[in-house]
C-alpha positions in Angstrom: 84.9 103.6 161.8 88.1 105.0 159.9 86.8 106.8 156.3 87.9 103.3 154.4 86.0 101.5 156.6 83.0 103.6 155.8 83.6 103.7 152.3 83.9 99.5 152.5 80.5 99.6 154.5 78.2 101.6 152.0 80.1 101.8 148.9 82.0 98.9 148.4 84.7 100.2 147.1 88.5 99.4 148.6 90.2 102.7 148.2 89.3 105.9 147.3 90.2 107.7 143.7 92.8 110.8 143.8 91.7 113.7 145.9 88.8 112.1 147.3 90.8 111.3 151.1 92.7 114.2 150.7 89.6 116.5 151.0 87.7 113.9 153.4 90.6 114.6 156.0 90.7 118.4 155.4 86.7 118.6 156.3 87.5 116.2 159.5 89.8 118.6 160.5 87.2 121.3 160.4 88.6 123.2 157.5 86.6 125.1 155.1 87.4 123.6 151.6 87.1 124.7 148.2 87.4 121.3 146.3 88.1 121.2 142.3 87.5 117.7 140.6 86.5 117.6 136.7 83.3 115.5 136.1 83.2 112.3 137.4 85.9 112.6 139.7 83.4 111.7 143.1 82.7 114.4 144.3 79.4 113.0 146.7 81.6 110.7 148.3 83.8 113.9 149.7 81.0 115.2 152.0 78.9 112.2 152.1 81.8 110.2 153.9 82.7 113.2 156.8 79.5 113.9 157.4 78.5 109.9 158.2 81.2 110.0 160.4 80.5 113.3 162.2 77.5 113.6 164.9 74.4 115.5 163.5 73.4 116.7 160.2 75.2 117.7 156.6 73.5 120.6 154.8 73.7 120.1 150.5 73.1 123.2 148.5 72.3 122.0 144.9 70.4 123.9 142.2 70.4 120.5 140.4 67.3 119.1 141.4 67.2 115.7 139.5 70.5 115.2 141.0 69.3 116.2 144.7 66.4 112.8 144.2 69.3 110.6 142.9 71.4 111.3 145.4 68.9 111.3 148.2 67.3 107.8 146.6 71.1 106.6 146.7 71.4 107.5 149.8 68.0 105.7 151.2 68.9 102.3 149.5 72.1 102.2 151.4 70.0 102.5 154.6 70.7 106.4 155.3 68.0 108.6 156.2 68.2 111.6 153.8 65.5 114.0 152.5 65.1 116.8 149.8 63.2 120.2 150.2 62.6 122.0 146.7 60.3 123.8 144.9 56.7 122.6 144.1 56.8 121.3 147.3 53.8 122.4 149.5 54.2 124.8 153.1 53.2 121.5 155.3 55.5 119.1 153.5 58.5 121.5 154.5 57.5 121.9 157.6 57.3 118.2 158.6 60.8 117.7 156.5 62.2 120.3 158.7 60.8 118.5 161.9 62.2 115.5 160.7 65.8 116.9 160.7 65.7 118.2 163.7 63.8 115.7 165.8 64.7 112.8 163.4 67.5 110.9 162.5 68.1 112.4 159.1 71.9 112.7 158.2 71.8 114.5 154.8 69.0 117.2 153.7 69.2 118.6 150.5 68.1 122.3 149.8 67.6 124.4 146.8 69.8 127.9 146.9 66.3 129.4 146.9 65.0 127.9 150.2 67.9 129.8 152.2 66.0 133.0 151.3 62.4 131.4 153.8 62.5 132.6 157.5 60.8 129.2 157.9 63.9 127.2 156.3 66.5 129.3 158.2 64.6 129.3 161.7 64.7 126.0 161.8 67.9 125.2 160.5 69.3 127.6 163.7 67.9 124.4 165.9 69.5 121.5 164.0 72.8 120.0 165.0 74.7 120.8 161.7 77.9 119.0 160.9 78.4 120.2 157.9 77.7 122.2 154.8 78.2 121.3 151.5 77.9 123.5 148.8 77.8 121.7 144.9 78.2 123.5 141.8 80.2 126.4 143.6 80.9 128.2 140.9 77.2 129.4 140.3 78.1 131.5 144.0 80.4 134.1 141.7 79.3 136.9 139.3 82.2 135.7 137.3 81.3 132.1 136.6 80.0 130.9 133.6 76.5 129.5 135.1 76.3 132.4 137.7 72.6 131.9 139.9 71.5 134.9 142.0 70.3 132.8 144.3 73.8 131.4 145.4 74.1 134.7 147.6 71.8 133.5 150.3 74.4 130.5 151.5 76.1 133.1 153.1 73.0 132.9 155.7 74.2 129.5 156.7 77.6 130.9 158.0 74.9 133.3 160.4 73.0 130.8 161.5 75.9 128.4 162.6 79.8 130.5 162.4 81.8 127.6 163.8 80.6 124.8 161.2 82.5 124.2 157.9 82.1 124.5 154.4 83.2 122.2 151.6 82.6 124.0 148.3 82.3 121.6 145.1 82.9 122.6 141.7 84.5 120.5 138.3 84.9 123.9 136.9 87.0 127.2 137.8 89.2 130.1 136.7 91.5 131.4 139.2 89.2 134.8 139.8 86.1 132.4 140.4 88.1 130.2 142.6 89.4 133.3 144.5 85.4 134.4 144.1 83.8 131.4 145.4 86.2 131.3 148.8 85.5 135.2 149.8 81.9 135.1 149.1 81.4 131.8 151.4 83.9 134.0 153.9 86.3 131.6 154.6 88.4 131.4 157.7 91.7 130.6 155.8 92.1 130.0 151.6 92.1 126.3 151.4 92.0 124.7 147.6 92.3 121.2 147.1 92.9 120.6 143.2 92.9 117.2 141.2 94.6 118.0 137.7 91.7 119.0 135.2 93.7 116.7 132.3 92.0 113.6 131.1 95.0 111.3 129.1 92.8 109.2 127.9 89.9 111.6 126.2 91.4 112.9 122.5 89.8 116.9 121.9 88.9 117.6 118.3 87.6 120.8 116.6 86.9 120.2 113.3 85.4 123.1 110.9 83.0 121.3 108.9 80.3 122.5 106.1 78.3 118.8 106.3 78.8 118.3 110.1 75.7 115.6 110.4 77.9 113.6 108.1 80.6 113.7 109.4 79.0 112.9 112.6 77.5 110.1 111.2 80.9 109.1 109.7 82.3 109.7 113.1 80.0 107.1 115.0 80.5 104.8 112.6 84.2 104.6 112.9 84.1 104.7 116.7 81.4 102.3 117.9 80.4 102.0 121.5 77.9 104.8 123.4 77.7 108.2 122.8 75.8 111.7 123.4 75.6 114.7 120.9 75.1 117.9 122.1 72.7 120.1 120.3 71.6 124.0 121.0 67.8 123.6 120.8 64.9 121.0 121.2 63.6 120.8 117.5 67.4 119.7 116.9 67.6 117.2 119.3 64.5 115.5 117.1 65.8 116.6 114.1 69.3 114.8 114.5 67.3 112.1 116.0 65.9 111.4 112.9 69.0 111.8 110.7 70.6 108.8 113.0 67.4 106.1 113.3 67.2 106.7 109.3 71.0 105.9 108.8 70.2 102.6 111.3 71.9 103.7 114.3 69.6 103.6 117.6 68.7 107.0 118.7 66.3 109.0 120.7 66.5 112.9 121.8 66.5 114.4 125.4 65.6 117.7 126.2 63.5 119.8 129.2 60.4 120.3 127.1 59.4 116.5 127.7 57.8 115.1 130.7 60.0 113.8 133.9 58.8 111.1 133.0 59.3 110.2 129.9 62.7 111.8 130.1 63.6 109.3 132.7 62.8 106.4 130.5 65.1 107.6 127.9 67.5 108.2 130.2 67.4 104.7 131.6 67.1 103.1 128.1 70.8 104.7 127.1 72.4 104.0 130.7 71.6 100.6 129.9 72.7 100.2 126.7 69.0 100.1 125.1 69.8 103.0 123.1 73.5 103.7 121.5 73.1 107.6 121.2 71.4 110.3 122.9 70.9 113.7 121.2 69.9 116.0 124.0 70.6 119.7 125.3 72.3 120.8 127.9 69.7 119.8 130.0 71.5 116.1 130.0 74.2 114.9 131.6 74.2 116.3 135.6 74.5 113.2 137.8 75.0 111.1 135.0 77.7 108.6 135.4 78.0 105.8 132.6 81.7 104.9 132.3 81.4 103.5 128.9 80.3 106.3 126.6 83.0 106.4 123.6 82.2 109.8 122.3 80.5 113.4 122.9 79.9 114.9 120.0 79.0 118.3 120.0 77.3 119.9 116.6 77.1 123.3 117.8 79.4 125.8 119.4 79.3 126.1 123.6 78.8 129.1 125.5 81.4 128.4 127.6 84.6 126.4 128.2 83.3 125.5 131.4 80.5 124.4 129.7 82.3 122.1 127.4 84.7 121.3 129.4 81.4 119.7 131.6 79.9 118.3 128.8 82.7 116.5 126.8 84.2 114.9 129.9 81.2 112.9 130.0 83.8 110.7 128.0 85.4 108.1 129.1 85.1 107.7 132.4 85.9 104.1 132.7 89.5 104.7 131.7 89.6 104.0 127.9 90.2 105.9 125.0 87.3 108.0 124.3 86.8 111.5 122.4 85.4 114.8 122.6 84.3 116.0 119.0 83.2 119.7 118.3 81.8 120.2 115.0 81.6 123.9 113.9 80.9 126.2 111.0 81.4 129.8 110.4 77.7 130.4 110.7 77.7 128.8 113.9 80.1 131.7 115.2 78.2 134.2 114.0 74.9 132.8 115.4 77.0 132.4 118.7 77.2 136.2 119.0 74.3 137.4 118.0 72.9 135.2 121.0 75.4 137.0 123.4 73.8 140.2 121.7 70.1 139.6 122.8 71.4 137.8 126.1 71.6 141.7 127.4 68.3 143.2 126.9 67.8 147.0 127.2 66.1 147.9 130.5 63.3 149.2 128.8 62.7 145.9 127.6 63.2 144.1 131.3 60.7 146.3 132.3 58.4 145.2 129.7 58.7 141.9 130.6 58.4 142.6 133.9 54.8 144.3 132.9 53.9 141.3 130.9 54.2 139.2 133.5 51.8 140.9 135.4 49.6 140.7 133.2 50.0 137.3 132.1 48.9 136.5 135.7 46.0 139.1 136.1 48.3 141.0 139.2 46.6 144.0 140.5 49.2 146.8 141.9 50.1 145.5 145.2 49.4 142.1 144.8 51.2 138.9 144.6 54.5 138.6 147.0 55.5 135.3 147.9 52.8 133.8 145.3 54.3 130.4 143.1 52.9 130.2 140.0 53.2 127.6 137.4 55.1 129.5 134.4 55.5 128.5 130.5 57.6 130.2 128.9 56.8 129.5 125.3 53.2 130.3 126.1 54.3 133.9 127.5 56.4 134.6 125.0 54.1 133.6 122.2 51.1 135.6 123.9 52.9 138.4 123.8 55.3 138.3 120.9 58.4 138.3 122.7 61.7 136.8 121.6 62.2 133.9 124.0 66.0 134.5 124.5 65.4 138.1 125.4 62.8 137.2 127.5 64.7 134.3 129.3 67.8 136.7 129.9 65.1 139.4 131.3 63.7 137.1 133.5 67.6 136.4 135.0 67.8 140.0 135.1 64.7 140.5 137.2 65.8 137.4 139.7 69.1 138.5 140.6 67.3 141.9 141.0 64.9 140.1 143.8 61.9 140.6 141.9 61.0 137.5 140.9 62.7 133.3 141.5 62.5 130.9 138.5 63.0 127.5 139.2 63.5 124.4 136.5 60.7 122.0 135.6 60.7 119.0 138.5 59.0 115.9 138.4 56.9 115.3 142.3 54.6 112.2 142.3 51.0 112.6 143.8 51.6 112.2 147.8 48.7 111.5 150.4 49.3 112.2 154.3 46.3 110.8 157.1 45.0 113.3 159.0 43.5 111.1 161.7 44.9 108.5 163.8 44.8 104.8 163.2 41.4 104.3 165.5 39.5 107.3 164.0 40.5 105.9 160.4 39.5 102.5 161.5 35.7 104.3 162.6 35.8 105.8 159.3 36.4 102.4 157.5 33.4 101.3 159.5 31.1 103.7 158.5 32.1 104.0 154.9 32.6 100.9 153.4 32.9 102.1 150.0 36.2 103.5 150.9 37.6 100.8 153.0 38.8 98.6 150.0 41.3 102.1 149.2 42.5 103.2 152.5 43.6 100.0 153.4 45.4 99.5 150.3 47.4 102.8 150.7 48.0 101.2 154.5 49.5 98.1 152.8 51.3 99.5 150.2 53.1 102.3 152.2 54.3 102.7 155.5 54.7 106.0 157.7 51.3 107.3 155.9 50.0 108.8 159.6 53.8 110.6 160.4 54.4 112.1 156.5 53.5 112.4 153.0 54.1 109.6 151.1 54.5 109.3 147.4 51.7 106.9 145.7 50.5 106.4 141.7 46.7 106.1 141.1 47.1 103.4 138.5 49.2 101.1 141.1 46.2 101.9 143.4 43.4 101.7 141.1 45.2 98.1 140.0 45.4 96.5 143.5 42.3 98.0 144.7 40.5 96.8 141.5 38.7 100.3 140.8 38.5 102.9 137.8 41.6 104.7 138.0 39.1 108.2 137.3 37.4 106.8 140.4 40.6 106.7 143.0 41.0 110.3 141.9 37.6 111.4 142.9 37.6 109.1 146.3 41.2 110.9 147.1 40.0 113.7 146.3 36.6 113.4 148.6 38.3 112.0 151.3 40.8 115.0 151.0 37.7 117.7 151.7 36.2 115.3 154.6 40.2 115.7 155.9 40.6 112.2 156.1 43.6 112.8 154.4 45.5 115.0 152.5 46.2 114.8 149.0 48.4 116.1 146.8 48.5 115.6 142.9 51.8 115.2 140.9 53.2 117.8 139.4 56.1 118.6 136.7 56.6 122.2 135.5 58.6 125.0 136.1 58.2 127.6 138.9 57.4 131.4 138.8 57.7 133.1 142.2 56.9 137.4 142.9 59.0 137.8 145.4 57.6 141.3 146.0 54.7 143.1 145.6 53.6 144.1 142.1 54.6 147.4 141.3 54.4 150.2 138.5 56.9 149.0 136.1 58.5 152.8 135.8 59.1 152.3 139.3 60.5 148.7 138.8 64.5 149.3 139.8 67.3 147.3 137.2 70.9 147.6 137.8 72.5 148.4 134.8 75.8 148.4 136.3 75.2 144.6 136.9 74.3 144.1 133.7 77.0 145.9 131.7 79.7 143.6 134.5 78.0 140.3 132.9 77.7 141.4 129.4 81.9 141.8 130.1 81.9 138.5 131.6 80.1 136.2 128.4 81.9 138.4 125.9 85.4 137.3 127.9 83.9 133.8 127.9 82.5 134.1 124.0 86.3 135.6 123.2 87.9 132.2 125.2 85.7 129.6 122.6 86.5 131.0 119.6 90.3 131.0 120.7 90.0 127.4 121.3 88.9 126.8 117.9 91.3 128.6 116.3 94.6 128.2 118.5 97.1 126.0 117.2 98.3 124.6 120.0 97.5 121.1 121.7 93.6 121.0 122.6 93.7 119.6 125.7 96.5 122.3 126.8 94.3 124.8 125.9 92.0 123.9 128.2 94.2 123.5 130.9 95.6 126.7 130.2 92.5 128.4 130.7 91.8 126.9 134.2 95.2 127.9 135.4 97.2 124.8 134.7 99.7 126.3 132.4 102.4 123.6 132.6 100.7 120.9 131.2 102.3 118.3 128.5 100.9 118.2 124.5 98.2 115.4 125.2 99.3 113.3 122.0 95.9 112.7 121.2 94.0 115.6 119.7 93.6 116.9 116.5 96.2 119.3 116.5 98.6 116.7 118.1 97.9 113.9 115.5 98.8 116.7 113.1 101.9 118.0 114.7 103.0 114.1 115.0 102.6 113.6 111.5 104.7 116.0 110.4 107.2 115.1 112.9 107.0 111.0 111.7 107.2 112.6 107.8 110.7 114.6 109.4 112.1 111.9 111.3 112.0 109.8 107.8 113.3 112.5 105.8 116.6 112.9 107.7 117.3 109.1 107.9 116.4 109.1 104.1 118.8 112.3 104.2 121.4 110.9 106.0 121.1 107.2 103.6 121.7 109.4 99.9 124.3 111.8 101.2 126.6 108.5 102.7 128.1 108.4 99.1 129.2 112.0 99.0 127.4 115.3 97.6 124.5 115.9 95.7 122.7 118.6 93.6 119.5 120.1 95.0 117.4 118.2 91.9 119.5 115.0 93.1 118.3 115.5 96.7 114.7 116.0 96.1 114.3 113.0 93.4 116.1 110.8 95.7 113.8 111.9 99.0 111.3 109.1 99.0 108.7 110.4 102.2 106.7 113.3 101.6 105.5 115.7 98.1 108.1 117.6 96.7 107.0 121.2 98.4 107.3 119.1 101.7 111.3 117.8 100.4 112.2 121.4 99.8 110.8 123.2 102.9 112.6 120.4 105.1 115.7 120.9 103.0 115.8 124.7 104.0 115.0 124.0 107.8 118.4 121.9 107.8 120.4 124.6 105.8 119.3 126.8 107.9 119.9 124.6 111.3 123.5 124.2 109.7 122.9 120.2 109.7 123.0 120.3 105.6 125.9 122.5 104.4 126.1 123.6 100.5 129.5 124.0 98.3 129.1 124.9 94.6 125.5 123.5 94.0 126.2 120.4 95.6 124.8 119.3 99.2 126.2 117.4 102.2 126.0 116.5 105.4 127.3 119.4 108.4 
């Protein structure tokens, strides 16, 4: 099959969207690929496509893990075998995923950045028949990016472990240094960017300085109906603004990392579907998510980034249709925007400190802990110890890409259960305890494959069709776990702490300062570009695309600044025809000009009256005017 034909047979679609073939042919070809498309632009379909049509398997790097189960659970309902490895994910799970790729007839296998960094992972991946790797979110790969991941650095393993096999490298955000970045660090053969224009005609860019910004946001939804998400900074916002909307009668609910997967699944669903009209989330919203109708992203405090909001605000209009980006600001938003970038570079007497908190947090003894995964709250640690979480987040970044420690985000993994005998010793043991006959052979009818791998199960569904306690399935599972009958392994849904090393002496600990002075250089560059956007006068959208390299892009029309600049120029254009009308009877005083002018206040009259003196289309004899 020809790459329509595939995208026909699992997609439905008739014809691809712009770029999407383009970089489809250029991986065929066996060409390393740096691929730029702005949100929403496809970007699955560009390795997903290549790589069904290649023999073997396609290799995903993602640090998006809620993305990596979408995408692997849309991949399974078309019928293709795909799989995940990520963290919270136990030794014997990996191993039989791993088996699976390599023995199995598993096309796609999605890896965190951190796995590259096992023996384990990249042993085995030496023995698979690789067709590809892609590598999403690119940009995190270089120091100069705006979501920069130490982690990124071990991909450069996978061009070891297989030289001759490609790389497609996805990102909806560059500069020309991180593009230049992200091509050397993956070593490519040959430079090889494939761009899709980073302008969006139909999404109108305001920045508005406003004191009352939650009513003018409430003014704003009002007036523009239809779905929406605003943006907040922190979690007690997101419920804050929550509140402000449901008591003004417009459906709400917030969204942020502190809640449970899920929980924050439900909510998610409930606004893809229209349940719920707004979302008021963090930044921890909005990967993966494709709905085409949302009318508006507001935004009610200042980004971090233009990448950032550049992300976030095309989340916009994606079906085509007029739709706007909204950021609503305040002088004491600027201010608190740099005293964040001020405690986002902690001294390293302080990383240390953390570093020795830590340790103790966990009980280490000197010499102790390498390789151990711990479950990890931060508010907990930082309340224990009196520690200002955003110093203490940044220090903890500071220790990873220093290769003491790996943090990894809060994912969701559902209680799994795996037999450990084979079908005629479980059928003995069915025999011989009846008790537990009525539960194992629910789990046999409910899910298949149970003897080959772990398969996901929920103790109510069990305890429901099985028609016990659900506290007594726990304890059974759990029994017939120590009489290895089975495995079993509870669900899970926090974040991950890993030593990657061996406690030491903190005095000992080494920090590279150099590193951190490059980065502080970086965010105050980044800082500098936001606050330019906000008070530049030119077209918003052209600012934009000025700062990603397109610097030959057309006034949108659309934004604030345009809608200005357009109303002046209508007030203009009826000034001259106005102009043109009085003077058709011969000269008039100054007095006689500016009574007789109709559009426009009378400041407005006279400054347009100068701009023609001065352009020589309105000439003056005596103190009479008329026409050059």
């Amino acid at each position: 099959m020809n790459s329509v034909e595939v995208l026909r047979k699992y997609w439905k679609h008739e014809s691809f969207r712009p770029l999407q073939e383009e970089v489809i042919q250029s991986v065929l070809a066996g060409r390393d690929t740096l691929a730029l498309m702005p949100t929403g632009g496809g970007k699955s379909v560009c390795f997903q496509i290549p790589a069904l049509m290649m023999d073997g398997i396609c290799i995903v790097v993602t640090p998006l893990i809620a993305l990596m189960k979408d995408q692997v659970g849309s991949l399974q309902a078309k019928g293709i075998r795909a799989i995940a490895i990520f963290s919270g994910m136990t030794k014997r799970e990996v191993d039989i995923a791993l088996d699976n790729c390599i023995y199995g007839p598993v096309k796609f296998l999605y890896l965190s950045p951190e796995r590259l960094n096992s023996d384990l992972v990249q042993e085995r991946i030496r023995h698979m028949k690789v067709n590809l790797f892609t590598v999403d979110e690119a940009h995190c790969i270089s120091q100069w990016g705006y979501d920069f991941r130490p982690s990124y650095r071990y991909i450069s393993i996978l061009r070891q472990l297989h030289p001759h096999v490609p790389f497609l490298a996805l990102t909806a955000t560059a500069t020309a240094r991180v593009v230049a970045d992200i091509q050397t660090q993956l070593a490519f053969s040959e430079k090889n960017v494939l761009r899709k224009s980073f302008f969006r005609e139909n999404l109108a860019y305001m920045a508005l300085d406003e004191e009352d910004k939650q009513g003018r946001m409430l003014r704003v939804i009002r007036r523009l109906g239809g779905s929406g998400i605003i943006y907040v900074r922190n979690r007690r916002e997101t419920q804050e603004t929550t509140r402000v909307l449901l008591n003004a009668g417009i459906s709400a609910d917030f969204y942020h990392a502190g809640l449970d997967t899920p929980e924050r699944t439900r909510r998610q669903d409930a606004w893809m579907e229209g349940n719920i009209r707004v979302i008021v989330a963090t930044n921890a919203f909005g990967m993966g998510i494709d709905k085409p109708d949302v009318r508006f992203v507001i935004h009610l405090d200042i980004p971090d980034s233009l990448e950032a909001y550049y992300q976030e605000a095309g989340r916009a209009g994606r079906d085509g249709k007029k739709a706007y980006a909204i950021l609503l600001y305040h002088q004491s938003d600027r201010n608190q925007l740099s005293k964040n970038h001020a405690l986002s570079f902690p001294s390293v007497d302080y990383i240390k400190q953390v570093y020795q908190q830590l340790a103790n947090y966990y009980q280490l003894a000197y010499g102790a802990g390498e390789g151990l995964v711990l479950d990890f709250d931060v508010a907990d640690f930082c309340s224990r110890y009196k520690l200002d979480v955003v110093m203490t987040l940044s220090a903890l970044k500071f220790l990873e890409q220093d290769g003491w420690i790996g943090m990894t985000e809060s994912v969701f993994i559902p209680s799994r259960v795996k037999f450990e005998t084979d079908q005629q010793d479980l059928y003995k043991f069915q025999v011989e305890n009846a008790a537990y006959d009525g539960l194992i052979k629910t789990i046999l009818r409910s899910h298949g494959g149970a003897f080959d791998d772990f398969i996901p199960v929920r103790e109510y569904e069990l305890a429901k069709r099985s028609g016990k306690p659900y506290r007594t399935v726990v304890d059974m599972l759990e029994h017939l776990q120590k009489m290895e009958v089975l495995s079993y392994l509870p669900q899970t849904d926090s974040p991950k702490l890993q030593f990657l090393r061996a406690r030491i002496d903190s005095k000992r600990l080494h920090i590279d300062s150099s590193y951190i002075r490059e980065r502080k250089a970086v965010r105050q560059g980044q800082l500098d570009a936001v606050f330019a956007y906000l008070d530049g006068t030119d077209c918003r959208s052209k600012q934009l695309l000025a700062y990603f390299d397109e610097g030959k892009s057309k006034p949108c029309g659309i934004c604030d600044r345009c809608l200005v600049r357009n109303k002046a120029g209508n007030v203009e254009e009826h000034l001259m025809a106005e102009l043109v009308e009085l003077l058709a009877d011969g000269p008039l005083t100054i007095d006689q000009l500016v009574l007789g002018l109709q559009s426009g206040d009378e400041a407005t009259r006279l400054v347009f009256i100068r701009k023609r003196l001065d352009e020589g289309r309105l000439k003056i004899n005596g103190d009479k005017y008329y026409l050059g």
